[in-house]
C-alpha positions in Angstrom: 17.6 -34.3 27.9 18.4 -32.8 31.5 16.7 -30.5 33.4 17.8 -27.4 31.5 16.9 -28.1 28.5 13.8 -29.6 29.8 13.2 -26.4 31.3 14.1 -24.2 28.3 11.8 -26.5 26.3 8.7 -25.6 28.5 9.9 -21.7 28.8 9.7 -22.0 24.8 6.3 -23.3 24.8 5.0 -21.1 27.4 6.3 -17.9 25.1 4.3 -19.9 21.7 1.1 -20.1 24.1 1.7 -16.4 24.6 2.2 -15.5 21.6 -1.1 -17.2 20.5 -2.9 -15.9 23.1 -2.1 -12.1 22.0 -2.4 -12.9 18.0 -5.0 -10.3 17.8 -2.7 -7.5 19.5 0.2 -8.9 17.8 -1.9 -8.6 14.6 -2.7 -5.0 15.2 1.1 -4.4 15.9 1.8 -5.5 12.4 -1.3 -4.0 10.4 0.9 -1.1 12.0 4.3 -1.7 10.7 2.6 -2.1 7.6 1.3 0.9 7.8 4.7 3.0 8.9 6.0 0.9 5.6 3.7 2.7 3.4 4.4 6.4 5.2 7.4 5.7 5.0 7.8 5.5 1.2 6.9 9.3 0.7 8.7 10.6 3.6 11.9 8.8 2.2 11.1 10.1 -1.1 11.1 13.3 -0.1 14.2 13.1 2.4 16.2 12.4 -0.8 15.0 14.9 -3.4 14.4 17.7 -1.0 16.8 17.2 2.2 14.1 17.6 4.4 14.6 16.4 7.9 12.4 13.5 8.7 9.6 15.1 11.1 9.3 17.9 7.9 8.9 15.5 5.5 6.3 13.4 7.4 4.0 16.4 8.6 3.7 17.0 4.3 2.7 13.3 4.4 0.3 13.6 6.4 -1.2 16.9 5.4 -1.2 15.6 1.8 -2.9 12.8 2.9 -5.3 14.3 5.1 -6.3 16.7 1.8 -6.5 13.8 -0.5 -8.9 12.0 2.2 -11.6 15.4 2.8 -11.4 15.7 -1.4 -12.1 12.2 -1.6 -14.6 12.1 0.9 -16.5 15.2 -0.7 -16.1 14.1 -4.7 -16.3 10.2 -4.6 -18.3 9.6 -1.6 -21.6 10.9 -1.8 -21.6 9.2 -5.8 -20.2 6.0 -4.3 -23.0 6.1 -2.0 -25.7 6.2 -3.8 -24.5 4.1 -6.7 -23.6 1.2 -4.4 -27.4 1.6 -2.7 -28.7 1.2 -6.5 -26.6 -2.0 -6.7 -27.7 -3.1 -3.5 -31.3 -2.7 -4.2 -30.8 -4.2 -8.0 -29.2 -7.4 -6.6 -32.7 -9.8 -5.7 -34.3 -8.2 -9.6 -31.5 -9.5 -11.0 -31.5 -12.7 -9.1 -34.9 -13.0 -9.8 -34.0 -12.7 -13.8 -31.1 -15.4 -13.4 -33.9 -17.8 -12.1 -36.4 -16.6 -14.6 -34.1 -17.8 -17.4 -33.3 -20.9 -15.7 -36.6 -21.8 -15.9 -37.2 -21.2 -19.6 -34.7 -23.2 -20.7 -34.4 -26.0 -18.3 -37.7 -28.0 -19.3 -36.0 -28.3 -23.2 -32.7 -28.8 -21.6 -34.2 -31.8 -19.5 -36.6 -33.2 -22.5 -33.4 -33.6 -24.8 -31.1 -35.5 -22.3 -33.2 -37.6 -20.4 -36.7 -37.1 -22.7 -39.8 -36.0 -21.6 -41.2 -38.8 -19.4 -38.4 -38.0 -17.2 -39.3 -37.9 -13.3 -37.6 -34.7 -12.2 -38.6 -31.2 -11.4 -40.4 -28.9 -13.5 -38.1 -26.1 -12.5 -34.7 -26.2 -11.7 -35.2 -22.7 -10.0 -37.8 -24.6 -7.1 -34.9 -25.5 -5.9 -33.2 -22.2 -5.0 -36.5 -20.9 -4.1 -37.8 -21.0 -0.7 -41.8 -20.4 1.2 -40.9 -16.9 1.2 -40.1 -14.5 -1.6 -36.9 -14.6 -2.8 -36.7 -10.9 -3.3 -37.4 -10.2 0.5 -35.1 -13.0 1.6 -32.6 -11.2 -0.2 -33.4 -7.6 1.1 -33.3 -8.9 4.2 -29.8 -10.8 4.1 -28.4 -7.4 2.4 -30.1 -5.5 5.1 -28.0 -7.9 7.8 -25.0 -7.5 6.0 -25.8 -3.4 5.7 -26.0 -3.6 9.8 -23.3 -5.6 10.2 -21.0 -2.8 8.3 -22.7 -0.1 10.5 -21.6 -2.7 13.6 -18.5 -2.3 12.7 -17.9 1.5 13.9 -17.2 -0.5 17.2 -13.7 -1.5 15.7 -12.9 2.6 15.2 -10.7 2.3 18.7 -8.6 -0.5 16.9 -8.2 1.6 13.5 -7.6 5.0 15.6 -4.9 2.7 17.5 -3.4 1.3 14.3 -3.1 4.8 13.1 -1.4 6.2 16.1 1.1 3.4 16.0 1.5 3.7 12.8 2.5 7.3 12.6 4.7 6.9 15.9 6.6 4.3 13.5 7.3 6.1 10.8 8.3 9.2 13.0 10.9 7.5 15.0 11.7 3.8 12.9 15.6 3.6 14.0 14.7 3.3 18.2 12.4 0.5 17.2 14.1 -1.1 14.7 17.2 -1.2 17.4 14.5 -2.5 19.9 13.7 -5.3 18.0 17.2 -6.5 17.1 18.4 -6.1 21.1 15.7 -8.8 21.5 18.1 -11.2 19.4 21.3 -12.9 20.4 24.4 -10.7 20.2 26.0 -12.7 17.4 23.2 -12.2 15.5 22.1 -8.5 15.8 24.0 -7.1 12.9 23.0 -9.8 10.2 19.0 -9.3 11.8 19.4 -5.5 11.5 20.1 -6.7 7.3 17.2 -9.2 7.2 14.7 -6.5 9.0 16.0 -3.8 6.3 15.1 -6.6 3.0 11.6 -6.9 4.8 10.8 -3.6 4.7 12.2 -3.2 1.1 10.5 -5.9 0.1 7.2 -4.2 1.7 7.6 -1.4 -0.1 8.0 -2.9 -2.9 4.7 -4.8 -2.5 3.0 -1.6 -2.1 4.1 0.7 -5.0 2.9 -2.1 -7.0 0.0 -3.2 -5.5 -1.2 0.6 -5.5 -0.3 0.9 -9.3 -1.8 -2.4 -9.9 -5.2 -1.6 -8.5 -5.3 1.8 -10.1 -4.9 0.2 -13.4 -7.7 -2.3 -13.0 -10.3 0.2 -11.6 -9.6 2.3 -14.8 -9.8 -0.4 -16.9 -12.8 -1.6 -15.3 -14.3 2.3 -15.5 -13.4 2.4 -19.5 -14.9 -1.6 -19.9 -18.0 -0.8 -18.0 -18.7 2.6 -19.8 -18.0 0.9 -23.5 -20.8 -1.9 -22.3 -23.0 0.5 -21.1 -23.4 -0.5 -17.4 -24.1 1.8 -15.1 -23.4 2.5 -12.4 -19.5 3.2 -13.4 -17.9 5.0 -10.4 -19.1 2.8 -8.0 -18.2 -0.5 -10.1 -14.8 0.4 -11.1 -14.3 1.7 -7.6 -15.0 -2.0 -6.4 -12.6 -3.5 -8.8 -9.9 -1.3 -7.8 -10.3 -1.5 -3.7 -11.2 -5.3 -4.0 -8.2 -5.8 -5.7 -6.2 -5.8 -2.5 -7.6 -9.1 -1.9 -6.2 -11.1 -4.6 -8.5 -14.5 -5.6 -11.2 -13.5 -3.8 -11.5 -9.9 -4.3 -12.0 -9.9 -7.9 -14.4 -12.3 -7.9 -16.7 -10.2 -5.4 -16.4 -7.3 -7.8 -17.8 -9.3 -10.8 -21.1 -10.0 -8.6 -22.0 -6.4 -8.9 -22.0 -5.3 -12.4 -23.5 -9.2 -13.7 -26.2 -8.3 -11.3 -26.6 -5.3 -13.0 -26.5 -6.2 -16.7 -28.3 -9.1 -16.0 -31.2 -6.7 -16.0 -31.0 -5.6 -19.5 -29.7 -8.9 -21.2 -28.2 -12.1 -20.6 -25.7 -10.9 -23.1 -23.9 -8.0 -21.7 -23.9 -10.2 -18.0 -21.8 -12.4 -20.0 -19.5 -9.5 -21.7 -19.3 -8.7 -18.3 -18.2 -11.6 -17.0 -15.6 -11.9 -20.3 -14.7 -8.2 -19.5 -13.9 -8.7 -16.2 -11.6 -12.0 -16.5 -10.0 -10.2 -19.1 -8.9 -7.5 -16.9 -7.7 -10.3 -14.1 -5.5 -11.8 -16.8 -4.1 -8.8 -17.5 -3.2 -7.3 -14.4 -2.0 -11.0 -13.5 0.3 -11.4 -16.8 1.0 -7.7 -18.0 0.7 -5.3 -15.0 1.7 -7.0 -12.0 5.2 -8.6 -13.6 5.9 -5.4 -14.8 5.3 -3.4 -11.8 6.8 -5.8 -9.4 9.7 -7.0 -10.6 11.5 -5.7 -7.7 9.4 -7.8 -5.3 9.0 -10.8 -3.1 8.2 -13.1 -6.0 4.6 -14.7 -4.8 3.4 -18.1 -6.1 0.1 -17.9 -6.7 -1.0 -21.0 -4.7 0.7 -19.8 -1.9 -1.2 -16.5 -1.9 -4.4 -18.1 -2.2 -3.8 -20.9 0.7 -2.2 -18.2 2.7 -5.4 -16.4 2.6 -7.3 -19.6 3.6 -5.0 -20.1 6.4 -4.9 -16.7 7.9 -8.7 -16.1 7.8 -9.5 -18.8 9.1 -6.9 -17.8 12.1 -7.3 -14.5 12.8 -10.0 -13.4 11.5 -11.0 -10.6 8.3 -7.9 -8.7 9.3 -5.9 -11.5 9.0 -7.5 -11.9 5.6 -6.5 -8.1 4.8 -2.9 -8.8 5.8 -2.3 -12.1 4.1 -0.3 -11.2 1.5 2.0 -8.6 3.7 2.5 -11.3 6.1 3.4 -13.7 3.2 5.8 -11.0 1.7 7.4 -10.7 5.2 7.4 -14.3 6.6 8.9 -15.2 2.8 11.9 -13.3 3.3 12.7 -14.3 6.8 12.4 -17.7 5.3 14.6 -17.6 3.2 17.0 -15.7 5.3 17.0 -17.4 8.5 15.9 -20.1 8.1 17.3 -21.5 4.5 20.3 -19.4 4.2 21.6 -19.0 7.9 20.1 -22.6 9.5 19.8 -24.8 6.9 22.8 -23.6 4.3 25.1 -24.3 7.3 23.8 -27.2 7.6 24.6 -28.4 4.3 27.6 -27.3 4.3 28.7 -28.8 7.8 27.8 -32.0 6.4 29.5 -31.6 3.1 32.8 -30.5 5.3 32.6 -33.7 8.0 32.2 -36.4 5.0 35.3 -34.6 3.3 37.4 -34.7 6.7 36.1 -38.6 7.4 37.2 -39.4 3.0 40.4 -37.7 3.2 41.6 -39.0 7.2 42.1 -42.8 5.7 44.3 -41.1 2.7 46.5 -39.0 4.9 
């Protein structure tokens, strides 16, 4: 290698240290694009039924929104409140109960494997259990988790920001989509401009279904719940239907509430619970979700899950919240750039030189 290549070689690294250095701005930037995506489905919506011009149609957004938000926040909220509080304060009861049952049936469980003069514990649950009260431990771990959320109002600059960008994206998208692709080679500005256009398609298309998807399993959680009898309703089926953003891990977090709950009564209805709740998973995984997105990035579930892994554990519980967007977009580019414009060629340069070198002996 000479010195220029050398030399572009560092100037590349220097940029990837950059880059890594801002991956929390750069993170912000994207939570929002993702954002303007999802403004910008409405406002396009209504640019095409109504002829609107585009600064009309997002002002309606907005107010709409803004309406939905102060109904919401004066129906659902004050319920939600204090149905989540009674959760909260339910949880060490009901781990309590889980223990209690442990220990009445884990001395015949013991006698009937290993018999009676078997040198183990007398209770399994001693072994959860802890000098202090378990009930306390666990009021005071929710009450650390409780300040932690409160702690939080420090990220409102970062959401206020988000939402500024957000808005100034969806107002104005063609200066800085044209931005973005001047950034690129010249050769390649036109075919970017058609990868950037699938990626927000394919965004969008992510979104409607997501949304539809989560509606669907909080109202199926809501009509499950109320047939079992476990209360409260609104705030579990609530739960179901935000957590559902977070696919894997989301669901699973919802369950712990209402099993908590119907613990209480019987170990019966924890378990139609639990049988309730995988039932819904299975059918938003198998029904709803194919149905809905059949116009979107098609997601492996393996990859969702170990892009979740990935991007936690890298940037943080936004980069948690935006796994799944940045999996829809990085997909695309993948296979755009990188498959169909890099590697494609590739194969196809290859496939053309061993023609020329099996044809030059004939001629």
């Amino acid at each position: 290698m000479g010195f220029g290549q050398w030399l572009g070689l560092l100037a590349l690294l220097a940029a990837l240290l950059l880059l890594w250095s801002l991956k929390e701005v750069l993170l912000v930037l994207f939570s929002a694009v993702v954002l303007s995506v999802a403004l910008n489905l409405p406002v396009r919506a209504i640019q095409r039924h109504c002829g609107w011009q585009r600064h009309w149609a997002l002002l309606v957004v907005l107010l709409s929104l803004s309406v939905v938000v102060l109904v919401g926040s004066v129906v659902l909220v004050p319920p939600f409140v204090k149905e989540f509080r009674e959760l909260i304060e339910k949880l060490p009861q009901a781990f309590n109960t889980l223990l209690a049952l442990i220990d009445a049936n884990y001395q015949a469980l013991i006698s009937n494997i290993y018999g009676s003069d078997a040198d183990l514990p007398d209770s399994l649950a001693e072994l959860f259990r802890t000098s202090t009260d378990v009930g306390a431990t666990l009021e005071r771990g929710l009450q650390g988790l409780l300040d932690l959320a409160e702690n939080l109002g420090g990220g409102l600059l970062r959401v206020v920001l988000v939402l500024a960008l957000a808005v100034m994206l969806a107002a104005q998208p063609a200066p800085y989509q044209a931005l973005a692709v001047r950034l690129a080679p010249s050769f390649y500005r036109r075919r970017l401009k058609r990868v950037l256009s699938q990626c927000d398609s394919a965004l969008g298309n992510w979104m409607v279904g997501l949304l539809i998807s989560s509606f669907c399993v909080a109202v199926m959680a809501g009509i499950g719940l109320t047939a079992l009898g476990v209360r409260p309703v609104v705030a579990n089926a609530l739960l179901a239907g935000l957590l559902n953003v977070i696919p894997n891990i989301g669901p699973t977090i919802s369950t712990i509430f209402p099993v908590s709950v119907a613990l209480l009564d019987s170990p019966w209805r924890a378990v139609a619970v639990v049988v309730l709740y995988l039932g819904i998973q299975n059918v938003e995984s198998y029904l709803i979700t194919p149905f809905v997105m059949h116009k979107q990035v098609e997601l492996l579930p393996g990859l969702a899950l170990l892009s979740q892994f990935v991007f936690a554990v890298l940037l943080g519980p936004l980069g948690l919240l935006m796994a799944l967007p940045l999996v829809v977009v990085l997909q695309v580019l993948v296979r755009e750039v990188l498959i169909h414009d890099v590697m494609d060629h590739w194969l196809l340069g290859g496939a053309a030189g061993v023609a020329t070198e099996q044809e030059g002996p004939e001629g």
